[in-house]
C-alpha positions in Angstrom: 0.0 0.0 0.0 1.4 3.7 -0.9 2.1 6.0 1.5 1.2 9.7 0.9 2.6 12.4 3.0 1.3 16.0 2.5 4.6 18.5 2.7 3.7 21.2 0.5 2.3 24.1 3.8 4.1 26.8 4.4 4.6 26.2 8.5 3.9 29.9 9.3 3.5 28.9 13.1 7.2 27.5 13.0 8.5 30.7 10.8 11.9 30.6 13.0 12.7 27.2 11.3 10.5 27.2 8.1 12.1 30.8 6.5 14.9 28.7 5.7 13.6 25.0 5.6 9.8 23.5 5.0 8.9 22.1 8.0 8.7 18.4 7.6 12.5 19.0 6.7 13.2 20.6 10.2 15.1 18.1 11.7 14.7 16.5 15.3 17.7 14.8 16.4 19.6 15.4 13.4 16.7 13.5 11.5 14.1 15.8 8.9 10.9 14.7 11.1 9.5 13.0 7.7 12.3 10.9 7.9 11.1 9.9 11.3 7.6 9.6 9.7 8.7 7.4 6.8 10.9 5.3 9.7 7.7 4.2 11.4 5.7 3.2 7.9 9.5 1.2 7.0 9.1 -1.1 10.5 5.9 -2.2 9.0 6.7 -3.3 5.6 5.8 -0.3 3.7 8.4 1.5 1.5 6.5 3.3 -1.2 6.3 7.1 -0.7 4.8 10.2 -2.4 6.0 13.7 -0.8 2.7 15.8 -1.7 4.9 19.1 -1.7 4.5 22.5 -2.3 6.4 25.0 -0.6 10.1 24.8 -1.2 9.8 21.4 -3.0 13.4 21.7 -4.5 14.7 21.5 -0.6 13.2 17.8 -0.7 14.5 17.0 -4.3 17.8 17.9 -3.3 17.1 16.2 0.0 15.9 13.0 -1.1 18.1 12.7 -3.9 20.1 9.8 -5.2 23.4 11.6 -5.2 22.6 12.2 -1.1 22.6 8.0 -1.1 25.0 7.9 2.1 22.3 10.3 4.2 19.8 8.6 3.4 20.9 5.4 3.8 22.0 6.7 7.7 18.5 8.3 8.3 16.6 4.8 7.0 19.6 2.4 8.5 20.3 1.0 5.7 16.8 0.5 4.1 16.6 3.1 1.4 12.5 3.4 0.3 10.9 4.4 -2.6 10.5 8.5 -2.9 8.5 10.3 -5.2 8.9 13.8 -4.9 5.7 15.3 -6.5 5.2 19.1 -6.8 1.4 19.7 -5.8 1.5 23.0 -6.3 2.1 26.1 -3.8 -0.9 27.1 -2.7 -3.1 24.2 -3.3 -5.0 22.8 0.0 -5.0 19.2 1.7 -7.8 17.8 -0.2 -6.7 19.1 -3.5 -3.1 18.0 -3.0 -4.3 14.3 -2.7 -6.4 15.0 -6.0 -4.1 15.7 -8.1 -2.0 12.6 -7.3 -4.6 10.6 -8.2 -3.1 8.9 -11.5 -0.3 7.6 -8.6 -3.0 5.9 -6.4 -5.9 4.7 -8.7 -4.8 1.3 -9.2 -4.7 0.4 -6.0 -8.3 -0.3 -3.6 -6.4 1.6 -0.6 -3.6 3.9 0.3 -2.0 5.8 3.4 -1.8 9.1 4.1 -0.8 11.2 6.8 0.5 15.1 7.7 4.2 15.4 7.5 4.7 17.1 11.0 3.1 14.7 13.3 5.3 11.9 15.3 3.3 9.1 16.7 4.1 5.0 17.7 1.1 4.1 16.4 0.9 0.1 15.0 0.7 0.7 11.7 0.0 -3.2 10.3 -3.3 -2.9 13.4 -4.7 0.4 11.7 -4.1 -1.3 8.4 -6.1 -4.5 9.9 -9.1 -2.3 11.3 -9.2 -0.6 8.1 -10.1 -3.5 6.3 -12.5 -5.5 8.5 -14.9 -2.5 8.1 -16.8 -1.4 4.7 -16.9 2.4 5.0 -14.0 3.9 2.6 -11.9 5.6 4.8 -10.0 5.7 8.2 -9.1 8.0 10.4 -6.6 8.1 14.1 -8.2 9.3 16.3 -5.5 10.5 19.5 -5.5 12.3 22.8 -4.1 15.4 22.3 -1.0 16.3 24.7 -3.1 19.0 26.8 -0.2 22.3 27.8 -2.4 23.4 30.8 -3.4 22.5 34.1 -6.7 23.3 35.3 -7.6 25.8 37.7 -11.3 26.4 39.3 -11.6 29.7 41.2 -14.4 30.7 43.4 -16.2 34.0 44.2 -13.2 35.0 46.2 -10.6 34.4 44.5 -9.3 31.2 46.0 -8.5 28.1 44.0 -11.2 25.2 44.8 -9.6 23.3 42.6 -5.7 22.8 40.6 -4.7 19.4 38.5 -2.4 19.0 36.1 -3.9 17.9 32.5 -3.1 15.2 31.0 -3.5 13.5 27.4 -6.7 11.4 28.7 -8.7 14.7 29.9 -9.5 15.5 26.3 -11.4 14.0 23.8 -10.4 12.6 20.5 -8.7 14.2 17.5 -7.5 14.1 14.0 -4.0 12.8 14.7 -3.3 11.8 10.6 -3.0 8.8 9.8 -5.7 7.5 7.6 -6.1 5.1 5.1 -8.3 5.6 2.2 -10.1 3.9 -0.8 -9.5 5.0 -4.2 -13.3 6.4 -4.0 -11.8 9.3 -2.2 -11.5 10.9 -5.3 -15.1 11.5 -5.3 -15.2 13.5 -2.8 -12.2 15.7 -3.9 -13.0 19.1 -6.4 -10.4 21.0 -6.6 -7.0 22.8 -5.6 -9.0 24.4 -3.1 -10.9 21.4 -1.6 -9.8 21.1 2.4 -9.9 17.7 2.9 -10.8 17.7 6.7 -13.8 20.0 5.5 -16.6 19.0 3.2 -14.7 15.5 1.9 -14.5 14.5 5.8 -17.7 16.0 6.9 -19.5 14.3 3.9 -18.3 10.8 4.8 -18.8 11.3 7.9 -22.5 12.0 6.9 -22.6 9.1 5.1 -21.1 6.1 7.6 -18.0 6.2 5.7 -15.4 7.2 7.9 -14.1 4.6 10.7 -12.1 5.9 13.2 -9.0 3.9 14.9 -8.0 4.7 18.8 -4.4 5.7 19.3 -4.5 6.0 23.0 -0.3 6.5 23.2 1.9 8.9 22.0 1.3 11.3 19.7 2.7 14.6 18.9 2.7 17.3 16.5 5.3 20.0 15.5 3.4 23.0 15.4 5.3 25.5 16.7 9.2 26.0 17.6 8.0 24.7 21.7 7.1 21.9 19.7 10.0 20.9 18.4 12.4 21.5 21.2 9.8 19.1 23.2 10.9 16.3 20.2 14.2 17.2 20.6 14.1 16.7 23.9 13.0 13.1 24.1 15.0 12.0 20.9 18.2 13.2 23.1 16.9 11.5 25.8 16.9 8.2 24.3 13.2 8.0 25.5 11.4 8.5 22.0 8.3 6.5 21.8 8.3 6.5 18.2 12.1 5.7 18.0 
């Protein structure tokens, strides 16, 4: 099954990093974090890739290119996978990124796809499973966002009646990435413009199409510069769940 990674936004909330590099290129221990992505789709027998880019794209030719074999055979140890680089256009949108690689993905019933700025240990070959013991065409993890505040309940007088720390489980479920979609997709897909987490994603929704798969353990994204000093953090640690 292909995996599609959408690389082509601009990362304006991570502008310190993202003037220079696109963000799935910033690196977290020494490693682009779509390295890191592709790493956890390699551990589960998948090496077929499409970089949906946009912004910067000739930073991931160069990147990802053959003449750069050494790298790349140091970030995927030893296990070089297949990378298309495919120019989606600069200011197309998520839905309309996927559409127009749709003469990649057409032969096949499914494929993967996921945001290239998101780090999770999530079992890929169990989310592939779930996805096909149900009917509905698509598949979405669903995660626990990491919550950044406590919680604090004051009373009439100013004192605290109540303080705890939040944690992931106090929240409720999210788009975390990760899905797996049939071809049919594409039906649900206009144009350039088309947001795939709006009307494609509402409408399937609408219509019992869209399954969602629990990922109750790590997950993180790499919003913003706090972000990627937390990764940073845990890679130098030696603690990384998704290492």
């Amino acid at each position: 099954m292909k995996v599609v990674i959408l690389c082509g936004g601009k990362g304006t909330r991570l502008a310190e990093e993202t003037r220079i590099t696109p963000k799935p290129l910033v690196k977290i221990g020494g490693i682009p974090i779509v390295s890191h992505i592709i790493n956890q789709f390699l551990k589960f027998g998948h090496s077929e890739f499409i970089l949906a880019t946009g912004y910067k794209t000739e930073n991931f030719s160069e990147y990802f290119s053959t003449a750069n074999s050494a790298r790349l055979l140091s970030d995927f140890r030893g296990q070089v996978p297949s990378i298309t680089i495919y120019d989606t256009g600069l200011e197309t949108l998520t839905g309309g990124r996927i559409l127009r690689l749709r003469e990649l993905l057409v032969s096949e019933d499914d494929f993967m796809l996921t945001y290239g700025d998101g780090l999770a240990n999530i079992d890929i070959s169990s989310l592939e499973n779930f996805h096909r013991a149900h009917t509905s065409l698509a598949t979405v993890t669903a995660v626990r966002p990491p919550a950044r505040f406590g919680v604090i309940k004051i009373d009439d007088e100013s004192k605290v009646d109540y303080f705890q720390e939040k944690n992931q489980t106090d929240s409720g479920w999210i788009n975390g990435g990760f899905f797996v979609f049939n071809r049919k997709i594409f039906n649900y897909l206009v144009d350039d413009q088309t947001v795939l987490e709006d009307t494609p994603l509402r409408k399937m929704t609408s219509e019992g199409e869209l399954m969602a798969f629990k990922h109750s353990d790590f997950w993180q994204c790499m919003d913003t510069l706090r972000d990627r000093e937390f990764l940073e953090e845990l890679w130098n640690s030696g603690e990384a769940p998704w290492k």
